[in-house]
N, C-alpha and C positions, 0 to 999 in steps of 0.2 A: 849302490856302492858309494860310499861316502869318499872325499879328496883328504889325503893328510896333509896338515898345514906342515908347513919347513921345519918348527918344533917337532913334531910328532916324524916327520921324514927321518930326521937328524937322527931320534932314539929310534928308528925302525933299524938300521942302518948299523946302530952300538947293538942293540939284540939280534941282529942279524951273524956280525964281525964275533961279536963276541961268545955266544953259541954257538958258533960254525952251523948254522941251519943250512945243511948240503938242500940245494934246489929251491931255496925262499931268496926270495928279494924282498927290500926293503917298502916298493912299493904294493909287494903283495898282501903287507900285513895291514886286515882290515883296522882302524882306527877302536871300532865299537866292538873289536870279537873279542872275546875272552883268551886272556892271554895262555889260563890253565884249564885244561883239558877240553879244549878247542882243540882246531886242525893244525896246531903247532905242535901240541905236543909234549908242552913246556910241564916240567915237575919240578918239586921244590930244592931240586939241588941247583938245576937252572935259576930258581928264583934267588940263591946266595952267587951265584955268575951275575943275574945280573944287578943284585945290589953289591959287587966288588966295580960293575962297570961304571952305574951308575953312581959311586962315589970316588972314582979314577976320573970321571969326564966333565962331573955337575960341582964336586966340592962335597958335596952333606952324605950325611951316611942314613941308609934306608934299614934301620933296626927291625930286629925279626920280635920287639916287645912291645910293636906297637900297634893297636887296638885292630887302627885303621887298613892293616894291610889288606883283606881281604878286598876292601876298597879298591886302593890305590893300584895293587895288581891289577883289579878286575879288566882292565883294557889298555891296549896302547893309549887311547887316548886317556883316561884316568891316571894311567902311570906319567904320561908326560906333562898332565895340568900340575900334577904333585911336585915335579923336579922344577916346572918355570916358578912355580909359586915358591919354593925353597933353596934352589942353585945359588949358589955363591962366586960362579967361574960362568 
């Protein structure tokens, strides 16, 4: 079981608040699990919640035309190297 660094705590925290995930906490969400069709649960209307969060919290907006998403979803921690390397707030 991998620790989340305070980055990756912070956005646990925004996809937590911001999905209403009834019964998750912040520190439950593993860092390396897959954010879509993992034990979250997450589908892709959740994935426009969380890039309305993620550009309400970070500054930059996470377009649904870019190559990379699959990527940068693929984990909390992937989604959150994505927002430190591009935030603007």
């Amino acid at each position: 079981m991998s620790e989340l660094t305070p980055a990756e705590h912070e956005l646990a925290e925004l996809l937590v608040a911001s999905l209403n995930l009834d019964g998750v906490t912040a520190s439950q969400i593993q860092p390396e699990a897959p954010l879509f069709g993992g034990e979250l649960g997450l589908d892709s209307i959740d994935a426009l919640e969380i890039a309305l969060a993620v550009s309400k919290r970070y500054g930059f907006q996470l377009r649904s035309d870019n190559d990379d998403n699959k990527r940068i979803f693929g984990s909390l921690r992937a989604l959150s190297a994505h927002i430190e390397q591009n935030r603007t707030t």
